[in-house]
N, C-alpha and C positions, 0 to 999 in steps of 0.2 A: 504494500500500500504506500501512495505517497499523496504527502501532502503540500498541498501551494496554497498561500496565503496573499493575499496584494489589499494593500491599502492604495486606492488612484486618482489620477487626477485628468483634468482637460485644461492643457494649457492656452490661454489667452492668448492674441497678437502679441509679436514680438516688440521688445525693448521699448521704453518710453526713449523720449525726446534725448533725456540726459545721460542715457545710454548711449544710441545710435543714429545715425540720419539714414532714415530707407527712403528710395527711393523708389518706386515702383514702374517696371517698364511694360505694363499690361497696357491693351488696348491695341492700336490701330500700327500696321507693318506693311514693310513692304514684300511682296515675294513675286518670284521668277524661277519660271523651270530651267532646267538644268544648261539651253540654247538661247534662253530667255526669249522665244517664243511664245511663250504666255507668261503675261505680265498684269499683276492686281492687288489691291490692297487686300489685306486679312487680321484677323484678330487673334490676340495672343490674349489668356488660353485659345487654343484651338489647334485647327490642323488644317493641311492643302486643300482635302475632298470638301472642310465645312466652307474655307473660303473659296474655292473656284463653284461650289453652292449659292452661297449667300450675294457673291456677284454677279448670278444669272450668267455663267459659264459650262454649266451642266446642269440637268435635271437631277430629283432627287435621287442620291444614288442609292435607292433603296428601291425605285422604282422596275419595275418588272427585271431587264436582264442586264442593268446596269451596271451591277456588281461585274460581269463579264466584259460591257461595252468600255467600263470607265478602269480597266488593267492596267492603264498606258499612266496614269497618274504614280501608283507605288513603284511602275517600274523607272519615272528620272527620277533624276534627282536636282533636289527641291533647292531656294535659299530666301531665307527669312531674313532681312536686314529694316534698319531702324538710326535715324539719326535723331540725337537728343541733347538736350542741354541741360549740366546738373543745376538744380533749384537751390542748392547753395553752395558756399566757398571752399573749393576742395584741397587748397591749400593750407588750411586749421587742421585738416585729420589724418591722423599719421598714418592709419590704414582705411584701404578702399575694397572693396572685394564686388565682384559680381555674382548673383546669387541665381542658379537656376535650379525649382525644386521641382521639375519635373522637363524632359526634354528625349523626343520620340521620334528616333532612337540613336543611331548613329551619326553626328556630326565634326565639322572643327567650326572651331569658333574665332573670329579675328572679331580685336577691339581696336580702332581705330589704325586699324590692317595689319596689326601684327597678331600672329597667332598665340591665343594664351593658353591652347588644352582643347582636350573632345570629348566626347560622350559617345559611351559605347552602351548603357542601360540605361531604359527606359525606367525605371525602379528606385534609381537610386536618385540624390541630389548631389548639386555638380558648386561646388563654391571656386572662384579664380580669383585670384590677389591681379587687384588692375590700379596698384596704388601707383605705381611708374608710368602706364602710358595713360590715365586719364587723362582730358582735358574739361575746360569747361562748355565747350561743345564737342559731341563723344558721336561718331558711328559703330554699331555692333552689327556686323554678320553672322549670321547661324548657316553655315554651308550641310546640307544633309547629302546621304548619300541613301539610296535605295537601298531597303530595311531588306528586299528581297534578293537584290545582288550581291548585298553585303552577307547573306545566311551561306548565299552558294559557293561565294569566294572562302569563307571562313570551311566549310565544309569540304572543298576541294583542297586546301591546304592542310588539312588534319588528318598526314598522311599516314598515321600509327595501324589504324584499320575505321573501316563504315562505324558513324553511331547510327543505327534506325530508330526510327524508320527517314526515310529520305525525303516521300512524301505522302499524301493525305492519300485517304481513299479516293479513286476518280469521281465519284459520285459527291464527293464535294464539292470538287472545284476549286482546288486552295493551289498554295503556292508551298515550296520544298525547302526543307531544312530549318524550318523554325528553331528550333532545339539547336544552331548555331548563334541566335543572336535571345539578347536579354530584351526579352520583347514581350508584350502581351500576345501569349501562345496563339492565340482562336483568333488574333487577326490575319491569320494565315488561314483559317477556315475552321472549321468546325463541325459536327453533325448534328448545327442547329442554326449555325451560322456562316457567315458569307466571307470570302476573302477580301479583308481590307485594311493591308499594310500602310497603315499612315504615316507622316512625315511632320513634323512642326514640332512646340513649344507648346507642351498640352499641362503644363501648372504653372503658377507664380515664378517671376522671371523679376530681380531687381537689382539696386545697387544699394549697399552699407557703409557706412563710412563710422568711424570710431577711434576714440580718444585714448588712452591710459588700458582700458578691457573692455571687450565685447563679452556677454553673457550669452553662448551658442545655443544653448538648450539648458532644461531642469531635468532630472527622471525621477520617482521616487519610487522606492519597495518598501516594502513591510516586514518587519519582524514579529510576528505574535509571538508572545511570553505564554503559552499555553497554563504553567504552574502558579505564574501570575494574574494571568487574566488581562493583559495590558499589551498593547499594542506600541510597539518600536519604529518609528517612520522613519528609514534610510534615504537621504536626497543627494543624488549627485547634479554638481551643478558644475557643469564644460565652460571655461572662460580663453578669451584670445586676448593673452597680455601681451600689449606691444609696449608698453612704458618700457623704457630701460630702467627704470629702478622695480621692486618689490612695490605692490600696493597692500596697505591693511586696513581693516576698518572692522566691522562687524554684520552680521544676518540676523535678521528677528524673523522667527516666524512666526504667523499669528491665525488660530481657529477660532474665531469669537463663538461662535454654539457651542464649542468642547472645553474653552475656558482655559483654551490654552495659548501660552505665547513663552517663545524662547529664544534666547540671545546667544550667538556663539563669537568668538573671535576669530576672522578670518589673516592669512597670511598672502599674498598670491607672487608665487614669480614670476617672471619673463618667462614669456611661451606658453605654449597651449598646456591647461591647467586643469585638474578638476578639484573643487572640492566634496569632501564628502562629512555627511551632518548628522546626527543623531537626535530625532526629534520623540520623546516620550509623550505618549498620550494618556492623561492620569485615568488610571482604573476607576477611578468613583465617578465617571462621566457616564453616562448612559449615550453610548455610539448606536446611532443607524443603521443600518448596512443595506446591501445593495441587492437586490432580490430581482429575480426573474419574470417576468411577464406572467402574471396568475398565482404567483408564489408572494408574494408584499410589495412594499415600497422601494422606488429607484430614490432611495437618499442620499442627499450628497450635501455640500459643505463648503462655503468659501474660506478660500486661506490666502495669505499675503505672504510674500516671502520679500524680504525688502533690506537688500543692499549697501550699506553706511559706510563708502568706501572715503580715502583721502583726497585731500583738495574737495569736499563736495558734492563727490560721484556719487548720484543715489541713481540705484538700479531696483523696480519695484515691479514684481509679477501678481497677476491675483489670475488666481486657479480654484475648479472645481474637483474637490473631494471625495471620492466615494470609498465606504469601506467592504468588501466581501471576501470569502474565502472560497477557494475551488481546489477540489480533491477529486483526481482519476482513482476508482477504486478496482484493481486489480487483485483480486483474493478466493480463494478457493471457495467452493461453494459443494453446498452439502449434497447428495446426489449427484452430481455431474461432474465427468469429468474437464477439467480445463479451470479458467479464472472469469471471474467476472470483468465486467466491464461498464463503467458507468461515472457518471460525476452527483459529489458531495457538491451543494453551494450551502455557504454557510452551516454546515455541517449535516446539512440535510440531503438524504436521497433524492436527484429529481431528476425524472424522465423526459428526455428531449425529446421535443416536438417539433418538424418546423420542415424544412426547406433545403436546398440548395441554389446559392445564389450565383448569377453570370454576369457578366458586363450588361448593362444597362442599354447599350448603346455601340455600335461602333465607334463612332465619332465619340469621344468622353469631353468635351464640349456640351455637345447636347445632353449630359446629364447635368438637369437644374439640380435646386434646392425644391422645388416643388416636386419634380419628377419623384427622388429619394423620398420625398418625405410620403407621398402619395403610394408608392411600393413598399413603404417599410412600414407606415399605418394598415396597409391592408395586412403585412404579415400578423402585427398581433388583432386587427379584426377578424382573423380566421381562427386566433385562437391558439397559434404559435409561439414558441418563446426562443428556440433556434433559426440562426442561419449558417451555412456554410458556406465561406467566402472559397470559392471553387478553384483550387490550384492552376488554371488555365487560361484565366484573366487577369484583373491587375491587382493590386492595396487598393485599396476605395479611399477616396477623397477623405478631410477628416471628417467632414460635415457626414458621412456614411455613420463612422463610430460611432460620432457625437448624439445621435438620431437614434443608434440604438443604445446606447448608455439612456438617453432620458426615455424609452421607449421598453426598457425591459428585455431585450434580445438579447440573446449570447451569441456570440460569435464564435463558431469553429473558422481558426484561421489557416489556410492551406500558405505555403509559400507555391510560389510562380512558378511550377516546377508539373507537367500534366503530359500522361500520356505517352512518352518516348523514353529514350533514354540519351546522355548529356556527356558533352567531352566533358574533361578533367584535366585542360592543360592549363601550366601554369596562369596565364592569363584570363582565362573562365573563369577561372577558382576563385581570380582577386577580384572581377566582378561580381561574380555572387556573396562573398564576403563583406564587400562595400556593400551591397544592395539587404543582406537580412540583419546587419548591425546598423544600419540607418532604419528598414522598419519596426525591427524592433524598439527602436528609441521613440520613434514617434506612436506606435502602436499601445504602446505595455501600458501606457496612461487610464486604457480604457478596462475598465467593468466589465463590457461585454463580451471583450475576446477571455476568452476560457480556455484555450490550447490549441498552441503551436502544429502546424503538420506537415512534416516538408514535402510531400509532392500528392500526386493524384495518381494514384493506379502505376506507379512505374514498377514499386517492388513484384505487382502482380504480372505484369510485362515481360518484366527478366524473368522470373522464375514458373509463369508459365508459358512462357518462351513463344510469346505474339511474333516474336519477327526470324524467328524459326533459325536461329542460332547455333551453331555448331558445338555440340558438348563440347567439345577440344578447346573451343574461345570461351566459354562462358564462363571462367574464374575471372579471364581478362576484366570482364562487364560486372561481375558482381564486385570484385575491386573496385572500381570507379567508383561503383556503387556505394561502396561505405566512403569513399575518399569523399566526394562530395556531400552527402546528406549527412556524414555522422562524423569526419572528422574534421569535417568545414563545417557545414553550419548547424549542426549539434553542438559545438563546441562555441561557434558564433553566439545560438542563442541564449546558452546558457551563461555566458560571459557577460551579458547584457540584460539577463530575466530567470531570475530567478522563483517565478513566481507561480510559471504556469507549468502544466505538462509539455512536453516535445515526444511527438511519436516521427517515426522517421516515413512514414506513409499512410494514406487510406485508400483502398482496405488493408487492414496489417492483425497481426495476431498478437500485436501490442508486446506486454512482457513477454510470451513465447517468443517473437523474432526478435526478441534482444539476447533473449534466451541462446536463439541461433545463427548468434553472428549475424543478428541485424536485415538475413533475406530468410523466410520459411520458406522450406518445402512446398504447403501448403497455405497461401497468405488467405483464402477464403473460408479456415475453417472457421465452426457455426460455435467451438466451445473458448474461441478465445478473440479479441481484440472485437473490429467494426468489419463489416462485408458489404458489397454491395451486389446488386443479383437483377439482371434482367433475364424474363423471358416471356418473349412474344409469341407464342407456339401455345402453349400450356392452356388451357381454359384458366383464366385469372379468377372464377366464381369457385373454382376449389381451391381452398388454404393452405390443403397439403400438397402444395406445389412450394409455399414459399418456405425458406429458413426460417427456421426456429434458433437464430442465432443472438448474441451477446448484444448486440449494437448495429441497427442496418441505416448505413450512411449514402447510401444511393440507391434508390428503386423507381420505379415508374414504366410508363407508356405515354404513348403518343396520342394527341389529336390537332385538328385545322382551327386556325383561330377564328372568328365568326368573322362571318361576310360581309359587316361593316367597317373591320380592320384590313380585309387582303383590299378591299375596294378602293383602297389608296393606293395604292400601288400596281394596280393592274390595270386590265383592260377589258370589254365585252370577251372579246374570243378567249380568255382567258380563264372562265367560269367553267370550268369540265374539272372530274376531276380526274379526267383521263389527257389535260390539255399539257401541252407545253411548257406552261408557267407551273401547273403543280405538280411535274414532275422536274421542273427547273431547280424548285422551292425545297424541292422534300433531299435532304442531305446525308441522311440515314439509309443506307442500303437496303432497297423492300420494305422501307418503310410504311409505303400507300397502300400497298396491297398489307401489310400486317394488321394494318387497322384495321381494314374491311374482313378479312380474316378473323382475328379476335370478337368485332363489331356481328360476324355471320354467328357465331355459336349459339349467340340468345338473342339476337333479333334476325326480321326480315330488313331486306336492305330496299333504301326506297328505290319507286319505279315511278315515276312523276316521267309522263311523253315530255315533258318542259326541262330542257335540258340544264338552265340557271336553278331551275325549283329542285332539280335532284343534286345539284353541286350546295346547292343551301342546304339541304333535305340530311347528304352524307355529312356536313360539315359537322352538323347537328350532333348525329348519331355520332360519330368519331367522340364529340364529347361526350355524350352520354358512353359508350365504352370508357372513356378513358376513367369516369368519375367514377362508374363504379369498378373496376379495375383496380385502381388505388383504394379505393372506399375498404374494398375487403382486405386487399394485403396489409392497409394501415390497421385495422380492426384487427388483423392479427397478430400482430406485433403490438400490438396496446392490451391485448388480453392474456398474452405473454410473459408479462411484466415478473408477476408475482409467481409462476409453476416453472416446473423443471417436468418434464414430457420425457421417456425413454432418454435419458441425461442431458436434454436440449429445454432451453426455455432461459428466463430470467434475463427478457429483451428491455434494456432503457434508452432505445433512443430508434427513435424512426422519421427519418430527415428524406423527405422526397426529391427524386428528381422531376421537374428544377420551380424554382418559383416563377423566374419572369422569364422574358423573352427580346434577343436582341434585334430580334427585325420580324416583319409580320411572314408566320412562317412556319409552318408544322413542326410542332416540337413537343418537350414533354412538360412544357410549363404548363402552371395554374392561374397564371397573370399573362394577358396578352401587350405585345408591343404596344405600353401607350397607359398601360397599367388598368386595360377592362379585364373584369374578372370572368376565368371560364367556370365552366361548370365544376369542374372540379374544386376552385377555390372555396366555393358555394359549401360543397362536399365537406371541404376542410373544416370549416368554419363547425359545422354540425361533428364532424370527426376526430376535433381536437378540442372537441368542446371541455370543462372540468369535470363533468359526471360525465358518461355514456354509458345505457344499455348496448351490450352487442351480440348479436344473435348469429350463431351458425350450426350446422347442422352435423353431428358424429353419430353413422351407422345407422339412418335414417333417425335418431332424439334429436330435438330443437333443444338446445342448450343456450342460455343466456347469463352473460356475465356481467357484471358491474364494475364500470372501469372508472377508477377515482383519480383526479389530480388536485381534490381539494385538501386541505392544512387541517381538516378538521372529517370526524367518525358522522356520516350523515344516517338519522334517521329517514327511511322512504318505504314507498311500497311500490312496485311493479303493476302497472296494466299492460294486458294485454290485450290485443284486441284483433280479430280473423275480420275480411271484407270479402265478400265477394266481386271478382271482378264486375258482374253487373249491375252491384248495387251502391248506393252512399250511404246505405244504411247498415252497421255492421251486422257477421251474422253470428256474432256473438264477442262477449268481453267480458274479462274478470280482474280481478285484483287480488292481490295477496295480504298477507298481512306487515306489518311493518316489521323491518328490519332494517338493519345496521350496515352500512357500506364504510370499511375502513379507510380510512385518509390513506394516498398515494400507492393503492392496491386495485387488483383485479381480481376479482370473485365470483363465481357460480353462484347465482342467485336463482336459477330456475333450469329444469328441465323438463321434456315431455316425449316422449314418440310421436311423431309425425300425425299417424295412424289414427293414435287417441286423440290429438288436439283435433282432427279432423271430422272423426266419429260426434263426438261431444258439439259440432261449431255448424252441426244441418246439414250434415253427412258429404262436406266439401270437399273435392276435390285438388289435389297440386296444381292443377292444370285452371282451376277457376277461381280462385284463392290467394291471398296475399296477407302476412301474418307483421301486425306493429305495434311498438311496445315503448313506453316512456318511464320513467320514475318521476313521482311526486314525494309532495311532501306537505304537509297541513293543506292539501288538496289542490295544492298547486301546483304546476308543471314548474319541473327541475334538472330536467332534461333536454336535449333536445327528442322526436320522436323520430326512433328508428324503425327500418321496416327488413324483412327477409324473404324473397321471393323461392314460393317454393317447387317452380320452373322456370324454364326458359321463356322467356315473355313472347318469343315467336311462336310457342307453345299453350300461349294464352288464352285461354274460353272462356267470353262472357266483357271479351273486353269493348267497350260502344264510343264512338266519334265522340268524343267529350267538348259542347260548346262553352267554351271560356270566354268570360266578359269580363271587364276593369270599368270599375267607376272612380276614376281621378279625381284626389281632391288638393289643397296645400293646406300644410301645419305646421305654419314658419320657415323654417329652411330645407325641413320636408316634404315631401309628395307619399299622401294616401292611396294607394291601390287598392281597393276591395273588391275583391274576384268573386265570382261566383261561377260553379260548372254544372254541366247538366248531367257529368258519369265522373265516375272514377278515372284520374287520366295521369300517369306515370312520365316524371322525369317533365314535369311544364316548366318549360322557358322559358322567361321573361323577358323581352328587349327592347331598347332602347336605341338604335342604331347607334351612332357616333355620339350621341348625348354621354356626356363625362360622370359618372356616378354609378353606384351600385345598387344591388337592393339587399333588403336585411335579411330574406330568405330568396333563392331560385331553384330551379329544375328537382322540384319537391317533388313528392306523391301525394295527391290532391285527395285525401278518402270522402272531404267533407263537402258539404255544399257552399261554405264561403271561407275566404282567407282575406285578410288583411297582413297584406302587403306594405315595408315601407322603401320608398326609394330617396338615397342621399345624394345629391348631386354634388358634383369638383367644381364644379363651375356655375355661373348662374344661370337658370332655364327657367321657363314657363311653362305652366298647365300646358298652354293649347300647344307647344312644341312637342312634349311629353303626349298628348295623345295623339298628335299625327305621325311622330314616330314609334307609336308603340306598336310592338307583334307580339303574340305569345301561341307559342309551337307545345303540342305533348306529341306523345307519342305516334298516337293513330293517328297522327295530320301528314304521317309523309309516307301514309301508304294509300 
């Protein structure tokens, strides 16, 4: 077992006045391609594709087969220049530095045409000393070189032996050797996303100028005194002393809520310096802490840390506070063989729920502060409290952390590292060591990250041998293998953070592959560490298809984002889903046809003569597959939790693939390009609710469990309730008597035979039938209402055209829907075309004759917009 403790913070904007003079070089640039044939202004942040965009120089390049038309852009190469005058006298400051904290990806850089340094990651931050050639009017060029010539040339030169894979499946469409450059992987393509190696200055870009010390950064870690009860705040603070003499003075730091404040004496010498602080937090305080989405309060705390240096020099920080503890618990377990796997917060067991997260965006420009914030409120309105930041895009802005620190999210943090496998020459190595000791400094601040993870599927790669490897080579590759993930940046992170776990991959068997030299045998097994598990093939409505393992960090299926999202980007002929564009679109191998496949087992597939009404009709249905798809593999992995099964079970963590979507595009997200919610999210929301009933079926008995993530032992009783598909009226319901549901358990609450519930219910049959079931409590719904279908719904008798009406109304910033239908009608849809908002329930089963509906709109709309766009699909509309 081990334990990680962190007391954190969220650091303010840099330095006051009397620190440093920043100047900021954001905003308006000039750039030229590589012949200076095209030539145009652009904006930093940003990158070429957004400015030869935003100039009406090409169409969106998201639109139909742009991605392919608009290649010619990643393959020059690019140059960003900019002439500027400093705002004040740069003659008073002994040092001047230019500051680029994000720059994509390979460049050199000339300041008033001499060369001061390049950049070879996109990851890392670039600082240049430009105290000799300033002037008080300055030009800066950013010369780039194509991110894609630059992989093949690095690749062609690495003449030891092949790293694979070389390139992407064809069915992507990408570009080759990614896995030579320090680059956002997936803009090389992806099987969700499109090829687009960008070029520019895509973060804050400035100048600093400074006196006697620069203050580079604060970190802080924690000490818990476990025997004491008291909490040790460790701060290192990085300073750039250019005085030629020693500066001293003193640091106060101050928690006005904890009652604490303390003075230290500081010394500093010439040159890069750090100090480091011992801050006590008195035990008779009653601290906050930092709790998880559904679990308590995100409490946090302002503190001052403030500088009393000589001659004057005050250097004063104010940061946001938080206190939790995070524990990977790795320990045998009774029954089974293997170790568990799961995280303590705050000393308590809690089962992650949540997501896996992808680039937002190709262009990362266009991710606002609205976009984030808009994608990361949907996560905890589904009821989530994980994400994982996905090894194959980038570090997320800080405003990402920042969002989930006050939002309750934990972060599984992957390094940059997906899918392949990675030279290991001296030179890689030093950029990956610049690039995870720089995120980590800025990272470890936050709450929400909860553990380190250096790559994505590569240990499972190597060792189950994806790129068909010669046993006689393959020590070559698993050397590398520990060279870079465990004796570079294992050693990196721990050097720098102390605080969290570091696993060296996911899926990994955790302690056992450390156990064996760091690669298993087996990196998928179900009794130890995280797994992930796709399969498309399998009937997804049987459970015993899926793992019954420790921890499942990647799962899911595919479906088509709805027809008000591809409609931006297409065209009329493009509506088939046998066209062009959507097998253009689809990047996963057999993807299209797997849907419809899975999609044939339990429904009829529509036959609409209207060839747009059957590409709406499939789109549909793809969601409705995909939602209950997940619905049951999540539901079995949540009722998991608490049993050990033939030595399998005691699952805490079920993180889907993926949440969102980087372009509008069949994929396995729950959030469409643009952040409308699919069906499946809907799904979520009901599936990661804090109480669930879940029902499923062993050896023809209906079994029903009671799945807790509440803090507290709930009193409830179970209803159940049989419909006949023909009727609204059930044909029969019972209740039990009350019982006890333990806080952060899964329990067997009911069982029955098939047979008998059927016998007992008007002599129903599977085939006309459909069985749902809520928890109450002082007679109130405390659940949401779950249902278990006890066929194949293609297999359905008694099911009738169910007419569905909406009567609109407004309730402040809401809109009232109150429905009413004339049958029973599964899986109803609710839409709003391109109108920005959700609803509080979708794609429900209708048993009753009316629902009230609410929908919240992102933006502001009107009733009558809201009913000329409104459709609503069930099931029997698209046959």
């Amino acid at each position: 077992m081990r334990l990680h403790l962190l007391l954190l913070l969220a650091l303010c904007p840099r330095g006051s006045p009397a620190e440093t003079h920043s100047y900021s070089l954001r905003g308006s640039w000039r750039i030229h391609s590589g012949n200076h044939s095209v030539q145009l202004l652009g904006t930093v942040p940003g990158c070429v594709h957004s400015a030869l965009f935003q100039q009406g120089l090409i169409q969106d390049p998201y639109y139909r087969f742009n991605d392919l038309e608009y290649r010619w852009i990643s393959l020059d190469n690019w140059t960003y220049s900019k002439e500027f005058k400093i705002p004040f006298e740069i003659s008073k400051w002994q040092k001047i530095n230019l500051v680029f904290d994000g720059v994509d990806t390979v460049a050199k850089i000339l300041f008033n045409n001499v060369t001061i340094g390049k950049t070879e990651n996109m990851f890392n931050e670039y600082r240049f000393d430009i105290t000799h050639v300033v002037r008080d009017v300055n030009s800066l060029e950013v010369r780039f070189q194509s991110a894609v010539l630059y992989a093949a040339q690095r690749s062609n030169a690495y003449r030891n032996y092949k790293v694979p894979p070389n390139c992407p499946p064809a069915v992507q469409k990408g570009e080759c050797h990614v896995n030579f450059i320090r680059k956002e992987q997936c803009s090389f393509s992806w099987d969700w996303g499109p090829a687009f190696p960008t070029q520019g200055i895509w973060r804050d870009v400035r100048v600093e100028a400074y006196d006697v010390c620069h203050l580079r950064y604060v970190t802080f870690s924690p000490v818990y005194d476990n025997s004491a009860r008291q909490w040790n705040l460790e701060i290192q603070s990085s300073f750039d002393v250019v005085s030629s003499k020693p500066v001293s003075g003193q640091v106060i730091v101050t928690i006005p809520k904890l009652q604490a404040q303390q003075i230290h004496n500081i010394s500093l010498q010439p040159g890069e310096r750090m100090v480091e602080l011992l801050v006590k937090i008195s035990k008779h305080v009653a601290v906050g802490t930092w709790w998880p989405h559904g679990h308590g309060n995100q409490t946090r705390y302002n503190m001052t840390i403030r500088f009393e240096l000589d001659g004057g020099l005050t250097i004063e920080k104010s940061v946001k506070v938080y206190f939790r503890t995070v524990e990977l618990v790795e320990e045998p377990i009774k029954g089974s063989p293997g170790l568990s796997f799961y995280f303590k917060i705050n000393g308590v067991p809690i089962f992650l729920k949540g997501s896996n997260w992808i680039p937002a965006d190709s262009f990362q420009d266009r991710v606002t502060s609205d976009m984030l914030r808009l994608l990361l409120q949907s996560v905890v309105d589904a009821n989530m409290n994980t994400l994982r930041v996905w090894g194959g895009g980038v570090y997320e802005q800080d405003e990402f952390y920042e969002l989930c620190d006050e939002l309750g999210i934990m972060i599984w943090q992957d390094f940059m590292f997906a899918c392949a496998l990675y030279p290991t020459n001296q030179g890689f190595l030093d950029l990956v060591r610049a690039e995870v000791a720089y995120q980590v400094r800025r990272l470890k601040s936050h709450p929400s990250v909860i553990i380190w993870s250096g790559n994505n599927e590569n240990e499972a790669a190597l060792m189950m041998n994806w790129y068909s490897i010669e046993p006689s080579k393959l020590e070559t590759y698993m050397n590398d293998y520990v060279t870079l993930y465990v004796k570079n940046m294992r050693e990196i992170v721990f050097s720098g953070d102390k605080s969290r776990p570091y696993i060296v991959s996911s899926p990994s068997n955790g302690a056992r592959t450390v156990a064996e030299g760091w690669l298993s045998e087996n990196p998928y097994s179900q009794q130890f560490g995280d797994v992930h598990f796709y399969d498309y093939i399998s009937d997804c409505w049987n459970w015993q298809v899926f793992p019954k393992a420790r921890f499942v960090s990647e799962y899911g299926y595919q479906s088509w984002p709805s027809f008000s999202t591809l409609q931006k980007v297409s065209s009329k002929e493009d509506w088939s889903y046998l066209s062009k564009f959507a097998r253009h679109r689809q990047h996963h191998s057999g993807g299209n046809s797997e849907m419809l496949l899975q999609a044939e087992l339990h429904f009829r597939l529509p036959n609409s003569t209207d060839p747009v009404r059957t590409f709406k009709d499939t789109i549909y249905l793809t969601q409705v597959m995909q939602a209950q798809c997940v619905k049951t593999e999540t539901e079995f992995y949540l009722r998991s939790r608490s049993e050990i099964v033939n030595g399998e079970g005691h699952t805490m963590g079920a993180l889907y693939w993926q949440l969102n979507d980087i372009w509008q595009a069949p994929s396995w997200a729950s959030l469409e390009y643009g952040g409308k919610w699919k069906m499946l999210h809907y799904f979520a929301r009901r599936f990661f609710a804090p109480l669930l009933p879940v029902g499923f079926e062993r050896q023809d008995v209906l079994h029903i469990y009671a799945v807790s993530d509440l803090q507290w032992d709930a009193n409830v009783t179970l209803t159940v309730r049989v419909h006949a598909w023909s009727s609204l009226k059930p044909v029969c319901s019972f209740v039990t008597n009350h019982f006890v549901v333990k806080a952060g358990m899964a329990t067997p609450v009911y069982q029955e035979p098939v047979s008998t519930l059927m016998k007992r219910c008007g002599n129903c049959k599977r085939e006309s039938c459909v069985v749902s079931f809520f928890f109450s409590t002082d007679s109130k719904l405390f659940s949401p209402t779950n249902h278990h279908f006890l066929s194949s719904l293609k297999k359905a008798t008694g099911l009738l055209k169910a007419q569905i009406t909406a009567r609109i109304s407004q309730k402040g910033d809401t809109f009232v829907f109150d429905l009413k239908t004339s049958a029973v009608a599964p899986f109803v849809w609710l839409d709003v075309g391109s109108i920005a908002g959700r609803f509080s329930d979708n794609g429900f089963l209708m048993t009753e004759e009316t629902k009230t509906v609410l929908f919240h709109p992102w933006k502001p709309t009107s009733k009558s917009e809201l009913e000329q766009s409104f459709h609503v699909t069930s099931l029997t509309d698209i046959y």
